[in-house]
N, C-alpha and C positions, 0 to 999 in steps of 0.2 A: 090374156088368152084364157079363156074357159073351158071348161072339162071336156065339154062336147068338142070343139074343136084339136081340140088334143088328139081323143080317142079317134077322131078320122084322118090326122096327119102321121100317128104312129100304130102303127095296130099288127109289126111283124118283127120280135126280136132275133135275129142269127149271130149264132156264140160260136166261134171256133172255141173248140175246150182244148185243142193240144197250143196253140199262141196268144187266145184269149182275146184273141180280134171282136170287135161288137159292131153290126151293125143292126139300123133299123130302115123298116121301109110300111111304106103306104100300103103295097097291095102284094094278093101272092103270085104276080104276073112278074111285079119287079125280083120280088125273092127269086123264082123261078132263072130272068135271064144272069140276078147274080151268082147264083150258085155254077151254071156251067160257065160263064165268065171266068169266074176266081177257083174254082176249086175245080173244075170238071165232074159236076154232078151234076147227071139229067131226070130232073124230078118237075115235071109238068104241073101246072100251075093250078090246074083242076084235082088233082093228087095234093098239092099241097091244103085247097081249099077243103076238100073232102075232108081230109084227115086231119085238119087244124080243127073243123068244126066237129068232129068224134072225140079226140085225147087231146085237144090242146097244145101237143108238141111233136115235134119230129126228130129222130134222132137220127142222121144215118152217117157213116162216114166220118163222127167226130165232130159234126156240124151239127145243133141243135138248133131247132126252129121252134119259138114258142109265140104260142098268138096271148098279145096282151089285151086286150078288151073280149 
C-alpha cells in the first residue's frame, strides 16, 4: 500500500481521552454520524470540515478530533 492511498483511507483520528477508545475514519460525514451514535455529540460534518481545516483538531466533551493529513 502506498502513501497516497493511505492518506485517503484514513484522514480523521477520534481519541476518547477519559477510556482511550481510538478510532479512525475516512470522512468528517462518518465522524459526524459517529459521534451522535456513540457519545451523543451533535457536531455537523461541515463544523467538523471547517474547523479541521483552521486548527487541525477539535476538542469537545473529552472527544478529540484530530485530522491527520
Amino acid at each position: 500500500m502506498d502513501l497516497g492511498s493511505i492518506q485517503k483511507k484514513y484522514k480523521i483520528l477520534v481519541i476518547d481521552t477519559e477510556t482511550s477508545n481510538v478510532a479512525i475514519f475516512k470522512s468528517d460525514r462518518l465522524v459526524s454520524e459517529f459521534l451522535i451514535n456513540t457519545y451523543d455529540i451533535n457536531l455537523s460534518h461541515m463544523y467538523i470540515r471547517r474547523h479541521l481545516h483552521k486548527e487541525n483538531y477539535i476538542l469537545n466533551d473529552n472527544i478529540l478530533i484530530k485530522k491527520l493529513w
